[in-house]
C-alpha positions in Angstrom: 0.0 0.0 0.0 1.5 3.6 -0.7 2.6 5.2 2.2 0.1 7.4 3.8 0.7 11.1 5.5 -1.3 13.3 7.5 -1.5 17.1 7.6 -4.1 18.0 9.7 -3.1 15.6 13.0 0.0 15.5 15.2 2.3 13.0 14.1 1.6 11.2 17.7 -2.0 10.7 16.5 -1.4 9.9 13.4 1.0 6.9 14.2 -1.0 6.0 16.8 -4.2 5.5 14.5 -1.8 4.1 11.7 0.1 1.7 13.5 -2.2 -0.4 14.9 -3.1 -1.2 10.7 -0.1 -3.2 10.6 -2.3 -5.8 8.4 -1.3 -8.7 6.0 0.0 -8.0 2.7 -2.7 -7.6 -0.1 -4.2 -10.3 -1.8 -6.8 -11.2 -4.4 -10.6 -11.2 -3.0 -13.5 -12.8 -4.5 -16.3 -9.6 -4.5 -18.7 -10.4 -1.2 -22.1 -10.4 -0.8 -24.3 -8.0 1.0 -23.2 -9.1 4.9 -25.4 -7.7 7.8 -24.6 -10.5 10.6 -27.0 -10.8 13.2 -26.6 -8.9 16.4 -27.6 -11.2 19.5 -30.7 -9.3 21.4 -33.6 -7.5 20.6 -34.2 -4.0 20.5 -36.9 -1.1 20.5 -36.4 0.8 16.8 -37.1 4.1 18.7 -34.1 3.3 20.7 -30.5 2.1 20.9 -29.9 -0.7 23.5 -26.4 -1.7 23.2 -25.2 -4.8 24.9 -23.0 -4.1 28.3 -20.8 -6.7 27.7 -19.7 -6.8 24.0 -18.9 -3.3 22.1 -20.8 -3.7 19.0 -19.9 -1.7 16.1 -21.6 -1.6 12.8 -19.7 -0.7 9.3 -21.6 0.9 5.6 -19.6 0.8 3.2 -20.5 0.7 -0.7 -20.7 -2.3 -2.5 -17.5 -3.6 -4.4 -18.7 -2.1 -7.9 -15.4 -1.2 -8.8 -11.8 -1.0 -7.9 -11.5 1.5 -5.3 -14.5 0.0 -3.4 -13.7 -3.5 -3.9 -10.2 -2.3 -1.9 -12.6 -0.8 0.5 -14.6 -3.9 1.3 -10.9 -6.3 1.7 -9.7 -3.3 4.0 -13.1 -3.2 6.4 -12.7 -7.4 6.6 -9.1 -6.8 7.5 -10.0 -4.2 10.2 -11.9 -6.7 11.8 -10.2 -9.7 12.3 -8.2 -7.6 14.3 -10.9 -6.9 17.3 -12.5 -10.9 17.7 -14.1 -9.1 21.2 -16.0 -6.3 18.9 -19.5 -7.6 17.2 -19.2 -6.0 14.3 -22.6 -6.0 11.7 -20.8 -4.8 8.0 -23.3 -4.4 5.1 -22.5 -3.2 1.3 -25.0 -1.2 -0.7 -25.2 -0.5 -4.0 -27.4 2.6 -3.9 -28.4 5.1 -1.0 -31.2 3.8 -0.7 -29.9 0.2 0.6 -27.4 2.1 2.5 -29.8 3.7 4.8 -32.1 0.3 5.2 -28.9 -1.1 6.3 -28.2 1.4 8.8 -32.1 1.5 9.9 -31.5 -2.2 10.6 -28.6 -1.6 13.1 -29.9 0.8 14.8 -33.0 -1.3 15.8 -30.4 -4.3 16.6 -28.5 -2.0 18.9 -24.8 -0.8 17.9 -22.4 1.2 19.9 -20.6 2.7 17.0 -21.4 3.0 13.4 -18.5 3.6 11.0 -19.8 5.3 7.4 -18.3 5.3 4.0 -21.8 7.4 1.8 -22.7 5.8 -1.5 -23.9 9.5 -2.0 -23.6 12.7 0.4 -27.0 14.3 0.2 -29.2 10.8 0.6 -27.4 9.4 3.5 -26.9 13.3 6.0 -30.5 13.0 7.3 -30.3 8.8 8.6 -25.9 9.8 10.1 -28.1 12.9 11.6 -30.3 10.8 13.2 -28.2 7.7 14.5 -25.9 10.2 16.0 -29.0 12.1 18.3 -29.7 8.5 19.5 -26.2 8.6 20.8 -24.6 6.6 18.5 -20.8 7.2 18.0 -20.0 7.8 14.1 -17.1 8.0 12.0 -17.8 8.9 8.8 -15.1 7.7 6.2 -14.7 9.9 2.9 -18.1 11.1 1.7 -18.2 13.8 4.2 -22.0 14.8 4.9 -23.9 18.0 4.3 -23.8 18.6 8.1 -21.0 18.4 10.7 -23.4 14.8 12.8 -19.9 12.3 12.5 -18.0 12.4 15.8 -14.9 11.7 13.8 -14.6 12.4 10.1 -12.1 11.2 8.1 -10.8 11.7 4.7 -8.0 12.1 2.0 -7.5 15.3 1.1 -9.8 15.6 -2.2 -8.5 19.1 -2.4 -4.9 18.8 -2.9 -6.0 15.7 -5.3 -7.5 18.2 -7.5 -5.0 20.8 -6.9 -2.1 18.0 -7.4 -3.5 16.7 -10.8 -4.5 19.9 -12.3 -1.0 21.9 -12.0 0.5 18.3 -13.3 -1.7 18.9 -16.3 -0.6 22.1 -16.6 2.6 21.6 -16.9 2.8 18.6 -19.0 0.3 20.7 -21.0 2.8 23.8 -21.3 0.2 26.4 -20.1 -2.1 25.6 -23.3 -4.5 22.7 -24.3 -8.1 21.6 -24.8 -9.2 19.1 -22.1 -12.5 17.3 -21.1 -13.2 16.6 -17.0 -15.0 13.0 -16.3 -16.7 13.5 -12.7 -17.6 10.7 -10.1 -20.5 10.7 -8.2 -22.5 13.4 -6.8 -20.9 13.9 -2.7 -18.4 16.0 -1.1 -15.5 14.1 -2.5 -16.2 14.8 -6.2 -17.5 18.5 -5.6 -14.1 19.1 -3.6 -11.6 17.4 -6.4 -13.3 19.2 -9.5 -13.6 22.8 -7.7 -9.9 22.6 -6.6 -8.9 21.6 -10.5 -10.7 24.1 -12.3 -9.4 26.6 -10.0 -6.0 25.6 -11.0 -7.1 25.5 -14.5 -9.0 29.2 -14.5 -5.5 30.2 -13.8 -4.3 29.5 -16.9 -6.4 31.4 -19.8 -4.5 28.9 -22.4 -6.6 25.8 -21.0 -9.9 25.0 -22.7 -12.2 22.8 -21.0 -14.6 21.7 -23.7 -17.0 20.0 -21.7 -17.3 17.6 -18.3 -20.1 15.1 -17.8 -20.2 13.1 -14.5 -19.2 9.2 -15.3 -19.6 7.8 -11.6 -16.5 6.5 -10.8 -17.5 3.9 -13.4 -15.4 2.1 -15.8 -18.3 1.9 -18.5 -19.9 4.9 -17.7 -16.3 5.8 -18.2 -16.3 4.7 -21.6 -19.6 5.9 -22.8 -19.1 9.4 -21.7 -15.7 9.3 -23.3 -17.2 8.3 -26.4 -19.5 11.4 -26.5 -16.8 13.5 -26.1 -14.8 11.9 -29.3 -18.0 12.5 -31.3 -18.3 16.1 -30.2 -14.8 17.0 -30.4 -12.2 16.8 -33.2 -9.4 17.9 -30.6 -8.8 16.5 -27.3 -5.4 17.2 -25.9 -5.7 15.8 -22.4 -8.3 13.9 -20.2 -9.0 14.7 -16.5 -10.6 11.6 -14.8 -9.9 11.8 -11.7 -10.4 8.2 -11.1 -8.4 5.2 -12.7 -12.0 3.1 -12.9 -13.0 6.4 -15.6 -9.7 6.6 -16.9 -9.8 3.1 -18.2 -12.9 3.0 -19.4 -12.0 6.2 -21.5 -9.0 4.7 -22.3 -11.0 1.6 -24.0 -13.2 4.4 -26.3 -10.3 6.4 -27.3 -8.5 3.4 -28.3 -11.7 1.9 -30.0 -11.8 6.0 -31.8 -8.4 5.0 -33.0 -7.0 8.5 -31.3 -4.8 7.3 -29.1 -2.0 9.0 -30.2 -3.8 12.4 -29.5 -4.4 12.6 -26.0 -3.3 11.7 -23.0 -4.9 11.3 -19.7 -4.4 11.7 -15.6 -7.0 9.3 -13.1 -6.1 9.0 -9.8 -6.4 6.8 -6.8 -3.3 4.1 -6.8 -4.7 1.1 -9.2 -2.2 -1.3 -9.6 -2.8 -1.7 -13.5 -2.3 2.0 -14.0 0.4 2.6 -11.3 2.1 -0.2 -13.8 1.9 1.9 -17.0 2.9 4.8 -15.1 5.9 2.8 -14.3 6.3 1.4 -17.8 6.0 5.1 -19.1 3.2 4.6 -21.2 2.1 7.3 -23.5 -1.4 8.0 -22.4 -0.6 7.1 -18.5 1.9 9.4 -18.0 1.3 10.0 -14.1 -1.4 9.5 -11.0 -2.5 10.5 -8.1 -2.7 8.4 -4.7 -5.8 8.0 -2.9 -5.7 4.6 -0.5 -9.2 2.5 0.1 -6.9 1.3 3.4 -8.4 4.7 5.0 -11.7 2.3 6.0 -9.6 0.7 8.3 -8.3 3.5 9.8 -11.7 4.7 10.3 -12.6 0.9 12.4 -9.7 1.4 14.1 -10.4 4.7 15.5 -14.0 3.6 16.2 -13.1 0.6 18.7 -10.3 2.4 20.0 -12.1 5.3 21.1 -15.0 2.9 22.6 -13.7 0.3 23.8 -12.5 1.3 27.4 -15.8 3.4 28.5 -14.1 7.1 27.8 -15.8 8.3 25.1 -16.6 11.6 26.5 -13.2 12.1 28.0 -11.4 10.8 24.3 -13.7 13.2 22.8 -12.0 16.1 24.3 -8.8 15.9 22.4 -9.8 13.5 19.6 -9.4 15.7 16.3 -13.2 15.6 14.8 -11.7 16.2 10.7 -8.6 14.2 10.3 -7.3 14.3 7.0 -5.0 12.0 4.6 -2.4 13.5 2.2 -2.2 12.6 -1.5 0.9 12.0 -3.7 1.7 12.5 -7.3 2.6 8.8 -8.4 5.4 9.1 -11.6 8.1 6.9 -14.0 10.0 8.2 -11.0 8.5 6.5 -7.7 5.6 4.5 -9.4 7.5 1.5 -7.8 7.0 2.7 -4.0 2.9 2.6 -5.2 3.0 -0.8 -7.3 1.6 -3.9 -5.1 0.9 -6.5 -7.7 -0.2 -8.9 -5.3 -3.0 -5.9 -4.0 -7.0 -6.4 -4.8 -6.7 -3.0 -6.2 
């Protein structure tokens, strides 16, 4: 996994979180099923009853759709297996809809803690809001919410990811170029990558952005939307993806185009297969941008630590409530500190 940093945390709380995810190397994972194991007990829905002698601890994370959220879902598993004494419930949804039956079901089972990675932003505020008034610890894990309800919230900077890439583009653009932006889906995460780039790009009056259509963090959505800009555009210098799960699926429609050879294009997020063109120099891979799924199970980690012993109101009182992850710009130069061929993603 490629080494992560954190700016907004002392470096005391930041090893301390990071340590304790001294996990087993990466290694291939079948995609799960939808888990929600039972939680021994009944419970009232119009209240949480937690058991007194088990911490219990439910996890929402999205399905394993694609690459970055199949990492996601081997991550969580690993978290686990490190805390046998927690009771953990984990369920993966495929749309917010699922996502909030799933937590509507832990709450009436009882949890503790509930540790939350959003399918979407908007959809999933209003069920975080109300877990968190029945007194439920959250950490919220990437897709920040419209309102400040997580105890803990955790992310990778999605600023500095849009920031990072943009200038890159920039440069390897020399100040001048006609581009197209592929965005992911609607939350916090997306709005905070694409702001920061076009800011970068308003800066320079010799960028053109022709046109950006959202494709979902989807390879074939990916594709498809690539393949209306190819139709609408007889010159394409550069493609801003954001996401190597886009940036392959446009890869696939400019290649199909037979235009390869006139563009090139910058995802982001650490997949091995891209991190290995980036290493291999290829033309249209040229660099990336680092973005670790692993951040899940910092997010469990901080959960049961901060529950476990009983002092949740006195850990609360220095615990950071935004913590945040620093990105890298991956390179031909130190692609090989970010290449795990052995990795699920």
């Amino acid at each position: 996994m490629a080494r992560i940093t954190s700016r907004r945390l002392s470096l005391a709380v930041a090893a301390g979180a990071l340590a304790a995810l001294a996990l087993p190397a990466w290694r291939a994972v079948e995609e799960p099923a939808v888990t929600s194991p039972a939680l021994s007990g009944a419970a009232e829905a119009s209240t949480v009853q937690p058991s007194a002698s088990k911490l219990r601890i439910g996890i929402s994370i999205p399905a394993a759709d694609h690459g970055w959220t199949a990492g996601v879902v081997w991550w969580a598993k690993q978290a686990q297996a490190l805390y046998p004494e927690v009771d953990f419930a984990l369920a993966t949804a495929t749309t917010p809809q699922k996502q909030i039956s799933d937590i509507e079901n832990m709450m009436v089972k009882g949890i503790d803690g509930l540790v939350i990675l959003a399918t979407e932003s908007a959809p999933l505020t209003p069920i975080a809001k109300r877990a968190h008034e029945r007194g439920i610890y959250i950490v919220n894990v990437d897709r920040g919410f419209l309102e400040p309800v997580a105890d803990v919230f955790l992310e990778g900077d999605n600023k500095a990811f849009g920031r990072k890439s943009a200038q890159y583009m920039v440069q390897r653009l020399g100040g001048k170029g006609k581009i197209v932006i592929l965005e992911g889906i609607p939350c916090t995460v997306n709005t905070d990558r694409v702001e920061a780039a076009k800011e970068v790009f308003a800066q320079h009056p010799g960028i053109e952005i022709l046109g950006q259509q959202p494709a979902m963090w989807n390879r074939q959505k990916g594709l498809e939307v690539m393949q209306t800009f190819l139709v609408k555009h007889k010159q394409i210098d550069a493609v801003w993806a954001q996401d190597d799960d886009i940036a392959l699926g446009a890869h696939k429609a400019i290649k199909e185009a037979g235009r390869e050879k006139e563009m090139w294009m910058l995802g982001g997020a650490g997949m091995k297969e891209v991190v290995k063109m980036v290493m291999d120099r290829h033309p249209m891979f040229p660099a990336n941008i680092t973005y670790p799924p692993s951040m899940i199970a910092t997010g469990i980690h901080l959960c049961v630590s901060n529950l476990r012993d009983g002092h949740r109101a006195k850990v609360s009182q220095f615990m950071p409530r935004h913590l945040m992850i620093d990105v890298e710009l991956i390179t031909p130069e130190n692609a090989k500190d970010y290449y795990f061929p052995d990795s699920v993603y």
